[in-house]
N, C-alpha and C positions, 0 to 999 in steps of 0.2 A: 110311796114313790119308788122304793126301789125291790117292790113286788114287781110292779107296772113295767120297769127295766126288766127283770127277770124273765116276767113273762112276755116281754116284746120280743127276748133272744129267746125263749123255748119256740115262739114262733115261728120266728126266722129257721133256726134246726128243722120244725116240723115243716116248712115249706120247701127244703133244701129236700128231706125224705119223700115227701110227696114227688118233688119233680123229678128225684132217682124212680120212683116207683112207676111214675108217667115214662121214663126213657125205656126202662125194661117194660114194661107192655109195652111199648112201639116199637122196640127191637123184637119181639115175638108176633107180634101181629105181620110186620114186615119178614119176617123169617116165614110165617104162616101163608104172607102172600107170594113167594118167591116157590114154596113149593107147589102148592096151587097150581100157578101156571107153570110149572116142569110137571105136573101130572098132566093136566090139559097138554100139553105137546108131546108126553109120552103115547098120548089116546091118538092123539091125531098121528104121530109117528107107527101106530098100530093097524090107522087104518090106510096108510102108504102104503105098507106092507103089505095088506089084504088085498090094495087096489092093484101093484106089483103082480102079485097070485093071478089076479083075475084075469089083466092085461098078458100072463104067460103063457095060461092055457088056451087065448086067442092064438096068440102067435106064436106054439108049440117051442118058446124057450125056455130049457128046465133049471138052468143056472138062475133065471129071472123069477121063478116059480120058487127055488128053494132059496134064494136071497128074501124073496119078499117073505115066505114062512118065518125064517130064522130073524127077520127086521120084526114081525108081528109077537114072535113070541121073545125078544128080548124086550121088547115094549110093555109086555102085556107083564113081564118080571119088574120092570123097572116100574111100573104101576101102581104093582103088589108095595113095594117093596118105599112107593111115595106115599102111600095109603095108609103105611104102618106108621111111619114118619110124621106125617099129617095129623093122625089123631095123638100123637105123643105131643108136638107143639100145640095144638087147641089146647090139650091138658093141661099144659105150662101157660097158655097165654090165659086161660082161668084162673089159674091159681096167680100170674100176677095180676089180674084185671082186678080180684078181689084184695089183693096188697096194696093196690093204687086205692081202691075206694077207701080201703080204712084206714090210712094216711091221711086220704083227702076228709074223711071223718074227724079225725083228729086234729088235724089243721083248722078245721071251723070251728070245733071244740075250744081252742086255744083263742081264736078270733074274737070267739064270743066272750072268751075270760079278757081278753086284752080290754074288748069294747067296755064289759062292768067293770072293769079296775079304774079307767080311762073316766066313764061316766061318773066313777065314785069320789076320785080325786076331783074331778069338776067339781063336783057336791061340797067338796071339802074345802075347796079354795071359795069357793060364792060363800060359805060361812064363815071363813076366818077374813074375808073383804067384809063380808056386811057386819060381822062384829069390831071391824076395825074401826069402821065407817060410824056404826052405834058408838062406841069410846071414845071415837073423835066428836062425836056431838053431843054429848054427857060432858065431855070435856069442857066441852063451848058452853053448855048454858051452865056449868058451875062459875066461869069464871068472869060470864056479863053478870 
């Protein structure tokens, strides 16, 4: 019985680690998706810039021409520089994805020992009921 205790609170612990391991990979995934879209809007910011360019040399303004160049080429830095970023959190959001799984490994590990501890004690108490049960009616026909 007070294995069964033990291992009810190792489980508890191992679910409390699991659900840390679950917050960090969803704070990396949502870190993973917040740069995403600042690259997506760095590109689109890149092609303002181009479009800028295009729209100057219609209408021979060169301040509009060199605004749109210097918007395309801070864009196309800002990119670079989301790209490097990007794959450094994928990295991180792996290496926790893999700490959540084998948490969540462990945790059923524990579930399963809860469950046979749990099943065994059952076992244990149906025998000392039905040996009570047998002594009690041993008892009975010794004393008719």
């Amino acid at each position: 019985m007070a294995g069964s205790r033990a291992l009810g609170r190792l489980l508890r612990v191992l679910e409390l680690v699991e659900e840390q391991a679950r917050a960090a990979l969803e704070m990396a995934m949502a870190e993973l998706s917040r740069l995403e879209r600042a690259w997506a809007l760095a590109g689109e910011r890149e092609r303002r810039g181009w479009r800028l360019v295009t729209a100057s040399a219609r209408n021979g303004e060169a301040w509009d021409r060199l605004a749109g160049l210097e918007e395309a080429r801070a864009a196309r830095r800002l990119a670079g520089v989301l790209r490097i970023r990007i794959a450094e959190v994928e990295r991180e959001a792996a290496r926790r994805r893999e700490a959540f799984l084998a948490r969540r490994v462990e945790r059923r590990q524990a579930e399963a020992l809860v469950r046979e501890a749990q099943a065994q004690e059952a076992i244990e108490a149906n025998r000392a009921t039905q040996q009570s049960v047998d002594e009690w009616f041993l008892n009975r026909r010794e004393h008719t």
